[in-house]
N, CA, C and O atoms as a GROMACS GRO file, in nm:
protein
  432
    1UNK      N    1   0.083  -0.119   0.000
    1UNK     CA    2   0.000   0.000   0.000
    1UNK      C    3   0.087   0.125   0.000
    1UNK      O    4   0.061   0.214  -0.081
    2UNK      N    5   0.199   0.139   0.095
    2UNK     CA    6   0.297   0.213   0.078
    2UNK      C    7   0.434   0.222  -0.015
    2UNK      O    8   0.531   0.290   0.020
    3UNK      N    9   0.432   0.172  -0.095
    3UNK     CA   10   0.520   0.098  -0.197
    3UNK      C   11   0.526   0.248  -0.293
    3UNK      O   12   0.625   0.314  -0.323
    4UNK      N   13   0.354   0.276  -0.330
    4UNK     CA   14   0.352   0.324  -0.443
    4UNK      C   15   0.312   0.484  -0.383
    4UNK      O   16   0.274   0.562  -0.470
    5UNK      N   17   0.318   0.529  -0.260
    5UNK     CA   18   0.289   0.685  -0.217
    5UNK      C   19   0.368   0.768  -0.296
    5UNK      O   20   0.332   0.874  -0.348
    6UNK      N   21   0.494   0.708  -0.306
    6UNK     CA   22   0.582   0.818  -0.331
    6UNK      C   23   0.566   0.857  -0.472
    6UNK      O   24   0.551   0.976  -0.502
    7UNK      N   25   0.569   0.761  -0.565
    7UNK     CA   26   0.495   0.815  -0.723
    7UNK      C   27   0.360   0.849  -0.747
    7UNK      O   28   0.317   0.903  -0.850
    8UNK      N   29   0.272   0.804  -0.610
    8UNK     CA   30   0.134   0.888  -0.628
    8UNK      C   31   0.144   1.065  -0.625
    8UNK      O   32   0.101   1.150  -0.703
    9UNK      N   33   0.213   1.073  -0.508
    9UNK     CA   34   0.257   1.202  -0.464
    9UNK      C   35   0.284   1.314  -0.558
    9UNK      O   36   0.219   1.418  -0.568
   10UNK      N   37   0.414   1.273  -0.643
   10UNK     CA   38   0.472   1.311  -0.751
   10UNK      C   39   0.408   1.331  -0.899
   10UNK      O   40   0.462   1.368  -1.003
   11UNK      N   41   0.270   1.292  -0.872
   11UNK     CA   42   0.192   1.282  -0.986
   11UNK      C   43   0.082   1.370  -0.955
   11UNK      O   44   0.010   1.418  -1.043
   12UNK      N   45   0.065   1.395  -0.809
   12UNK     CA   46  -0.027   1.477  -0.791
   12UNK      C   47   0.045   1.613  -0.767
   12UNK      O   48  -0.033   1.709  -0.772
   13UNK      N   49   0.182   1.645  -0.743
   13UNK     CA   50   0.210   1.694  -0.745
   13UNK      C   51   0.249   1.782  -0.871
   13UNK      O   52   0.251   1.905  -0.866
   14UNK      N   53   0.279   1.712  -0.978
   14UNK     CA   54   0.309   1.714  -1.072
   14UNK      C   55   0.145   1.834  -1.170
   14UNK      O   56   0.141   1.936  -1.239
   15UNK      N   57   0.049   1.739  -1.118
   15UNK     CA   58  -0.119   1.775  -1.185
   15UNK      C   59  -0.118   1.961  -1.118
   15UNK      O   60  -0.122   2.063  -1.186
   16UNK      N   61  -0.111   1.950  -0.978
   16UNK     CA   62  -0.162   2.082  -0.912
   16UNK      C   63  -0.006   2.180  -0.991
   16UNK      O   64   0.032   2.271  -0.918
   17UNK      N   65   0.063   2.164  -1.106
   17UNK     CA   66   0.140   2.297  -1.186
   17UNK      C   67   0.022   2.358  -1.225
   17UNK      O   68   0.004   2.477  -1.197
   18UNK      N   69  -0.071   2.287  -1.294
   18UNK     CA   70  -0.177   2.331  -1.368
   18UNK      C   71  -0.327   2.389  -1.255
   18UNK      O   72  -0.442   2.416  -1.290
   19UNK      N   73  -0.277   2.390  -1.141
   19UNK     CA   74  -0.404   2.400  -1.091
   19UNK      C   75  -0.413   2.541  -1.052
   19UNK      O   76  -0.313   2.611  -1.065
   20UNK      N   77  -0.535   2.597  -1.000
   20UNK     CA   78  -0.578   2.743  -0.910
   20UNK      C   79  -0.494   2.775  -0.814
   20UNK      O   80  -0.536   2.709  -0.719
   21UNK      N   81  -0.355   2.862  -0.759
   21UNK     CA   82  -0.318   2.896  -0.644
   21UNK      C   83  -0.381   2.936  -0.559
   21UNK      O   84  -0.336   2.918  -0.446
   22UNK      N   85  -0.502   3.002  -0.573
   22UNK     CA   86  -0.619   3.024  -0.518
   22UNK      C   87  -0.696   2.883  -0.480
   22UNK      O   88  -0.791   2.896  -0.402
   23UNK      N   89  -0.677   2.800  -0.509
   23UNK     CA   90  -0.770   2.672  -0.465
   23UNK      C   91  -0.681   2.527  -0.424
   23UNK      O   92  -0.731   2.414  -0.426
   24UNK      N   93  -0.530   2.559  -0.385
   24UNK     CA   94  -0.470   2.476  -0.432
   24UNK      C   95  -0.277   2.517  -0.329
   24UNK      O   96  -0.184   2.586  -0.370
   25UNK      N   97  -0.291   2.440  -0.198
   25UNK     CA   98  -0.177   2.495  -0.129
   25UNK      C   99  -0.040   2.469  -0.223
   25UNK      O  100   0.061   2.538  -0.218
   26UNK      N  101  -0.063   2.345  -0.318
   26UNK     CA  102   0.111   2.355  -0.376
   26UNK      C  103   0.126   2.449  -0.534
   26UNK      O  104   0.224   2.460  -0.608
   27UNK      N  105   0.020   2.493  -0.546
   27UNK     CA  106  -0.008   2.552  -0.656
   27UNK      C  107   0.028   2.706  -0.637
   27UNK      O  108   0.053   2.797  -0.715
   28UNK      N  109   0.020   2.693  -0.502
   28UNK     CA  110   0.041   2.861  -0.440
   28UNK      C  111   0.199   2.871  -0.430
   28UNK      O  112   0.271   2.970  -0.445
   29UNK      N  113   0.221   2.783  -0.409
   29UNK     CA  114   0.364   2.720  -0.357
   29UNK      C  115   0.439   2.757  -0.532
   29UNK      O  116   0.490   2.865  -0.562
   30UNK      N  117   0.431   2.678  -0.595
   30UNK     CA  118   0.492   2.716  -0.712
   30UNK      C  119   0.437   2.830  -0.790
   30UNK      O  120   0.492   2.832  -0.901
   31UNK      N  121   0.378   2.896  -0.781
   31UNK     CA  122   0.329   3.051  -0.855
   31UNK      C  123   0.445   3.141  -0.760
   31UNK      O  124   0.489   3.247  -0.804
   32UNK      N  125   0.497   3.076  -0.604
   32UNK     CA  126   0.570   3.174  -0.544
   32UNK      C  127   0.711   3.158  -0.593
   32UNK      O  128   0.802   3.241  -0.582
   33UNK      N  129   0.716   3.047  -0.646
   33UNK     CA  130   0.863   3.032  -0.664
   33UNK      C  131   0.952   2.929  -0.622
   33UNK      O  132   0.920   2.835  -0.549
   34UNK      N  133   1.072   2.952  -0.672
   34UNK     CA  134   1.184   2.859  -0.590
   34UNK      C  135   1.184   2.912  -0.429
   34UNK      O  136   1.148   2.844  -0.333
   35UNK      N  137   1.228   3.034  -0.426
   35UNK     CA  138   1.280   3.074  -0.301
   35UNK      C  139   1.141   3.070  -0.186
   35UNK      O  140   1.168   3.075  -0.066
   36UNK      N  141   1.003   3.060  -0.227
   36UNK     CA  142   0.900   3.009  -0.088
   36UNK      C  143   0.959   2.875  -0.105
   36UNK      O  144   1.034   2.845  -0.012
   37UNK      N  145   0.947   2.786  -0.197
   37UNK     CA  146   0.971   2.660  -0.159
   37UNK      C  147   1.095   2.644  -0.100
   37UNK      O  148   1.083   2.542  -0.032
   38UNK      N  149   1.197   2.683  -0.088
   38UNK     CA  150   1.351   2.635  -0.062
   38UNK      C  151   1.287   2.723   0.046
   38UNK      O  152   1.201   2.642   0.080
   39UNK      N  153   1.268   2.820   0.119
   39UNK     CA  154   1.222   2.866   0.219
   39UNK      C  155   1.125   2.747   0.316
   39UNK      O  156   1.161   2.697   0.422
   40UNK      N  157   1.026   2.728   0.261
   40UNK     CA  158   0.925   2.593   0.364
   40UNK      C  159   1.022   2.466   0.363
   40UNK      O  160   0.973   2.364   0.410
   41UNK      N  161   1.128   2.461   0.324
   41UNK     CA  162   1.229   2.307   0.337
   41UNK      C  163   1.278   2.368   0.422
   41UNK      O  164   1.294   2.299   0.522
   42UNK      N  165   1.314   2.478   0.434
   42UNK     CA  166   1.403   2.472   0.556
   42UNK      C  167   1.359   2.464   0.702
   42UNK      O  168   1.415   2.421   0.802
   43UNK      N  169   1.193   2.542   0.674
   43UNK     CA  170   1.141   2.602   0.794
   43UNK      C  171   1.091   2.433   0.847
   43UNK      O  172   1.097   2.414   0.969
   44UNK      N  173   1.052   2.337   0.776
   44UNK     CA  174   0.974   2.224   0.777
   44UNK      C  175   1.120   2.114   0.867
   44UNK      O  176   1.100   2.042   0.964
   45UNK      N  177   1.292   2.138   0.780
   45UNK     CA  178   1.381   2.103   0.839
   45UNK      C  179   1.383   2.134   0.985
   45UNK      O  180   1.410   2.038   1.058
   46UNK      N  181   1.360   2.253   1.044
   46UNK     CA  182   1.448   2.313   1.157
   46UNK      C  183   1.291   2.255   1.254
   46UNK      O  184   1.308   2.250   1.375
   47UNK      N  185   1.157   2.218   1.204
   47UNK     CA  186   1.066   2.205   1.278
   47UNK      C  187   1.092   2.005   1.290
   47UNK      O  188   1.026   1.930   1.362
   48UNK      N  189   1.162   1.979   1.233
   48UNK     CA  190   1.203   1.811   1.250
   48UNK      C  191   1.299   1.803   1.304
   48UNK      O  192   1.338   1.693   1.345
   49UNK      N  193   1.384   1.936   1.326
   49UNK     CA  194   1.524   1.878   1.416
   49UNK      C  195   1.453   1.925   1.557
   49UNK      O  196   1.495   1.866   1.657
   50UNK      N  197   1.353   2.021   1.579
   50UNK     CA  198   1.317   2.059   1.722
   50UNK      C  199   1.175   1.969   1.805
   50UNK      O  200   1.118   1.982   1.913
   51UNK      N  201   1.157   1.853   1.660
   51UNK     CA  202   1.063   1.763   1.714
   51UNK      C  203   1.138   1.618   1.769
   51UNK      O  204   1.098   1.527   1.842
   52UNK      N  205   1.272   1.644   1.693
   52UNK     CA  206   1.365   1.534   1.737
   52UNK      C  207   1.422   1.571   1.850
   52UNK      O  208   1.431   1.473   1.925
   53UNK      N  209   1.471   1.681   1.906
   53UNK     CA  210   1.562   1.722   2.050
   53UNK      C  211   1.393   1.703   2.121
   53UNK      O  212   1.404   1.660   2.236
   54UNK      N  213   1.292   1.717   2.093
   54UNK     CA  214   1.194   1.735   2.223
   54UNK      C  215   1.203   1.559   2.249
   54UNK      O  216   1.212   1.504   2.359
   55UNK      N  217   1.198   1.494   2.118
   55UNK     CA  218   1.215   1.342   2.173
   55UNK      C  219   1.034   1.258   2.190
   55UNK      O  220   1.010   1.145   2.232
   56UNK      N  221   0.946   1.351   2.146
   56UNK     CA  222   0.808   1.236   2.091
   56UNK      C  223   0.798   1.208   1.936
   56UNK      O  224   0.785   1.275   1.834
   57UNK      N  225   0.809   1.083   1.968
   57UNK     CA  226   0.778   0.981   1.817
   57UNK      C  227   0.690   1.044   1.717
   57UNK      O  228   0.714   1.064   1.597
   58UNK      N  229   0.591   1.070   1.781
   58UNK     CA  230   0.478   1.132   1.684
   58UNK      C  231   0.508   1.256   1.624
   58UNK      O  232   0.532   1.273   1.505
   59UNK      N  233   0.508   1.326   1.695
   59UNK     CA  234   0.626   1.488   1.631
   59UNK      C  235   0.714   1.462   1.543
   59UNK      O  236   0.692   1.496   1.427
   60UNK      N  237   0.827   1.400   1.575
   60UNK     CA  238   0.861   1.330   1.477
   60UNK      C  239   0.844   1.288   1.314
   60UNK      O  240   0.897   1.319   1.208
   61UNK      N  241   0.707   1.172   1.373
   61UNK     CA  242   0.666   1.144   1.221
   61UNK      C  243   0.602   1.257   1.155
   61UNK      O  244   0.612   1.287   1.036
   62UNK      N  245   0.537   1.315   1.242
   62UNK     CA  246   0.412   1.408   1.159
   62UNK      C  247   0.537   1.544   1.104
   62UNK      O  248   0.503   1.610   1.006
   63UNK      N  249   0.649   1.571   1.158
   63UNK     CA  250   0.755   1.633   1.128
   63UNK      C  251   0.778   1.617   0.964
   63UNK      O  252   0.746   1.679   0.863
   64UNK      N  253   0.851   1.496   0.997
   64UNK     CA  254   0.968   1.446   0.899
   64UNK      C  255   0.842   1.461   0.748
   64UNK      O  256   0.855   1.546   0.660
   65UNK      N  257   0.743   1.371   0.751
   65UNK     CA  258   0.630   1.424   0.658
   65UNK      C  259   0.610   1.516   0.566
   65UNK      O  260   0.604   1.523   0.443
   66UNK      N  261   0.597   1.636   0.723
   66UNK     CA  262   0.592   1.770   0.628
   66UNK      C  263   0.730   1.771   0.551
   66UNK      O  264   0.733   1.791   0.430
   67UNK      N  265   0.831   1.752   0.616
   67UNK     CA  266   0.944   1.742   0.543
   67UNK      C  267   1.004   1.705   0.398
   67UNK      O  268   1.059   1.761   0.304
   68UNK      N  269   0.963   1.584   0.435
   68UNK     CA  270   0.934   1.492   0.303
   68UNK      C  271   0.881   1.566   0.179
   68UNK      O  272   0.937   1.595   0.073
   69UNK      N  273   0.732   1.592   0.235
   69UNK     CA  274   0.623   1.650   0.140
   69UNK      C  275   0.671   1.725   0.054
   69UNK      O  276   0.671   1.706  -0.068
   70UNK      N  277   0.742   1.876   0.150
   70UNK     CA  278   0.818   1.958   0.063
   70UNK      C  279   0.926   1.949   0.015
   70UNK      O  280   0.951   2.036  -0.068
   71UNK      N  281   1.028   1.851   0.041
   71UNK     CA  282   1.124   1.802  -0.022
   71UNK      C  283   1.019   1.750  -0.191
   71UNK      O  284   1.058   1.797  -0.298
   72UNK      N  285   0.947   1.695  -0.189
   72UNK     CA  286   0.876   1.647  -0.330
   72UNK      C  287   0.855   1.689  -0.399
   72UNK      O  288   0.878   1.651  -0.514
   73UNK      N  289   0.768   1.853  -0.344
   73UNK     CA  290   0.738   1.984  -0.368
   73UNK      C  291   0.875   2.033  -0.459
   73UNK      O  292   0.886   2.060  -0.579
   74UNK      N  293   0.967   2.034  -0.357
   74UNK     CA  294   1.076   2.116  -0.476
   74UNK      C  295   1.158   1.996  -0.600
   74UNK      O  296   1.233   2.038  -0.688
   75UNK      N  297   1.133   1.892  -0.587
   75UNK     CA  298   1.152   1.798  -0.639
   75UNK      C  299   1.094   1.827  -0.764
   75UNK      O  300   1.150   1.844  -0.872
   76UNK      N  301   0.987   1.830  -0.738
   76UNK     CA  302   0.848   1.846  -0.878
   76UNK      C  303   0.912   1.983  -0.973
   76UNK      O  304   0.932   1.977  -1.094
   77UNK      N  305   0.937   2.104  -0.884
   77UNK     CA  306   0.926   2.225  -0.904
   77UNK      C  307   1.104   2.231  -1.007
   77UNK      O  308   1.148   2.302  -1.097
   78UNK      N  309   1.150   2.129  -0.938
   78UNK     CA  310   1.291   2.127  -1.054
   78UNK      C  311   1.245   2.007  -1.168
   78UNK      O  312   1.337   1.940  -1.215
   79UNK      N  313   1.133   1.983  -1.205
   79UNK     CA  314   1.131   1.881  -1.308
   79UNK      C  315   1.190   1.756  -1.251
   79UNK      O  316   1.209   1.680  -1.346
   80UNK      N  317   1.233   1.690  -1.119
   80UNK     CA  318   1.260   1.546  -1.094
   80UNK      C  319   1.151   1.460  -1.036
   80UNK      O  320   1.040   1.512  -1.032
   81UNK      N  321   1.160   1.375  -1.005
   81UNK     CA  322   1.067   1.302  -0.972
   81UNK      C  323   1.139   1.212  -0.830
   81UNK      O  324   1.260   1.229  -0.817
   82UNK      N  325   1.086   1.140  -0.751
   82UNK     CA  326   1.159   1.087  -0.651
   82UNK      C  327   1.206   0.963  -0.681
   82UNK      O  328   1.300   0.911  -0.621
   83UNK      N  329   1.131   0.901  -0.793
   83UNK     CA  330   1.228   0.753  -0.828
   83UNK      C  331   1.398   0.804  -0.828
   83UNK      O  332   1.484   0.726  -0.788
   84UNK      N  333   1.429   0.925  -0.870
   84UNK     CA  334   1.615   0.962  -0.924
   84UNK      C  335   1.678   0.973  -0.801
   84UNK      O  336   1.796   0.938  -0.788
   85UNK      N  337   1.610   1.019  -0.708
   85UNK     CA  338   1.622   1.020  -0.554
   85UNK      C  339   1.664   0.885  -0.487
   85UNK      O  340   1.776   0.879  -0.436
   86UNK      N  341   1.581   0.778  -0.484
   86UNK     CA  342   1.564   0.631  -0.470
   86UNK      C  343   1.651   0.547  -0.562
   86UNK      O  344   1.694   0.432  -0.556
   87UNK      N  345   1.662   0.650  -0.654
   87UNK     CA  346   1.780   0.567  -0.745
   87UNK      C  347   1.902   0.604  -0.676
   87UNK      O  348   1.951   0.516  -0.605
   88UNK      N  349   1.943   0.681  -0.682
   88UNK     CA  350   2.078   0.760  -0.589
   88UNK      C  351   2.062   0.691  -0.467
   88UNK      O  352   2.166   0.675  -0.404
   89UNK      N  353   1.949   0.642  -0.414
   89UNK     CA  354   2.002   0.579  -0.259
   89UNK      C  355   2.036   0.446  -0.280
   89UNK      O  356   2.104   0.397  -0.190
   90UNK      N  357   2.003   0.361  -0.388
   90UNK     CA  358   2.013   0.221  -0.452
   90UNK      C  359   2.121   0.171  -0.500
   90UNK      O  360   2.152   0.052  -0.508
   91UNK      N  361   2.216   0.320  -0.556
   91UNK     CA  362   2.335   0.294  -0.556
   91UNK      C  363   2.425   0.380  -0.443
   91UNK      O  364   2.546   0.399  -0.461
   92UNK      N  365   2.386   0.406  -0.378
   92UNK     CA  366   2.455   0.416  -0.271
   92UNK      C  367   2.431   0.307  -0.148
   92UNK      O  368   2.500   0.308  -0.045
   93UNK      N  369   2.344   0.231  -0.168
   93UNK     CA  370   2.353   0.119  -0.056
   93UNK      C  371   2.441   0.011  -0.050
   93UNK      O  372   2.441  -0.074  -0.139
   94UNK      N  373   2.529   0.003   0.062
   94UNK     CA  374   2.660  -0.114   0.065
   94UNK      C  375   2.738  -0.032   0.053
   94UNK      O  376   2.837  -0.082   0.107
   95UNK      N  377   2.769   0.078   0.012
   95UNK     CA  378   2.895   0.175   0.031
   95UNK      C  379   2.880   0.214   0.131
   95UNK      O  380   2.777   0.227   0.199
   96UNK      N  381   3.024   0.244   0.158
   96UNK     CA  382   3.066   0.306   0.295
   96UNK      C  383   3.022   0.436   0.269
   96UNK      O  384   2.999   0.469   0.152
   97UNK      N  385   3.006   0.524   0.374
   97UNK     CA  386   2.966   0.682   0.382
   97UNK      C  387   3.067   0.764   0.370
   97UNK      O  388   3.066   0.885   0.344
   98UNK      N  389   3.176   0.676   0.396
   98UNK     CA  390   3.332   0.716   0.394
   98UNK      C  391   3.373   0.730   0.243
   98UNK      O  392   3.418   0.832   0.191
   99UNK      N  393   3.351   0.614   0.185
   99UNK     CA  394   3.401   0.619   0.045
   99UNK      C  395   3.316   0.709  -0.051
   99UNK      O  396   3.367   0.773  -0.143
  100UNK      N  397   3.198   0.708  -0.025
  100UNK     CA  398   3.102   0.764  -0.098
  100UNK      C  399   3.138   0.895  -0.114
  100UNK      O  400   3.163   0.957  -0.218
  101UNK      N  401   3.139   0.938   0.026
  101UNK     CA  402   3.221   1.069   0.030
  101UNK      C  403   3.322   1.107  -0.020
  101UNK      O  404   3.314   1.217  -0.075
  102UNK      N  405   3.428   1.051  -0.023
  102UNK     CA  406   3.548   1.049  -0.093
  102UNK      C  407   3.565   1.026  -0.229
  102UNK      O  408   3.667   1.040  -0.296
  103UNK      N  409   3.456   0.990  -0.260
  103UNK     CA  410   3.416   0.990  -0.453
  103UNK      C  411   3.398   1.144  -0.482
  103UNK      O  412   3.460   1.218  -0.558
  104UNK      N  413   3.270   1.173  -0.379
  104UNK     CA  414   3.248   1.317  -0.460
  104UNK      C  415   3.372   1.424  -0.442
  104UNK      O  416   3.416   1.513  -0.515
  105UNK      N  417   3.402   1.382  -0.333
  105UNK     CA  418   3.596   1.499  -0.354
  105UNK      C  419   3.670   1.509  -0.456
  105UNK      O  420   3.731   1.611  -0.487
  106UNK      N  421   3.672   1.359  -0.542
  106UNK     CA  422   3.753   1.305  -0.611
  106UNK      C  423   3.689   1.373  -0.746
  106UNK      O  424   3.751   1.443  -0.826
  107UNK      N  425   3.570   1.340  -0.751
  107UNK     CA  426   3.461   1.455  -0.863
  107UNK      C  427   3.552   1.565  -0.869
  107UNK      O  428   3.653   1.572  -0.940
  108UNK      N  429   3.502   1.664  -0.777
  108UNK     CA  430   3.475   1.816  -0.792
  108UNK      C  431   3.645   1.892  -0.796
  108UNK      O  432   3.658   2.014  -0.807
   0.00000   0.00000   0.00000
């Protein structure tokens, strides 16, 4: 049942470009721009690190969520989708965090 949220998401997210900002919270969201959205990731971040120091589970989840959500949000808003996301973690699984790291040094 949860398998497939994350490409539901992305599809509805994807539909509300076309929708009313007036009728429509992510629609408002992208008529504002990059900088509201990169703005609500952060504000949505700093409200998941202060649901994590308080230390209830539920805060937490209902946190990380919003988090998520708008992480998708700007996801959508750059043309990606979250499978490229899930792909990047697919090949990063079984690597060290060490080496991984030390690839992108080796990149840039």
């Amino acid at each position: 049942m949860n398998n497939d949220i994350l490409a539901r998401l992305a599809d509805t997210l994807e539909a509300r470009k076309q929708a009313d900002p007036q009728a429509s919270y992510v629609a408002k969201l992208y008529s504002q721009g990059l900088d509201a959205i990169l703005k609500k990731v952060a504000e949505e971040a700093a409200e998941t690190i202060m649901a994590a120091k308080d230390g209830e589970p539920d805060k937490i989840v209902y946190e990380t969520a919003d988090l998520w959500f708008h992480s998708l949000v700007l996801l959508a808003q750059q043309g990606l989708r979250p499978e490229a996301v899930l792909n990047e973690l697919a090949r990063r699984e079984g690597m060290s965090g060490l080496v991984e790291k030390a690839a992108r040094k080796e990149k840039a």
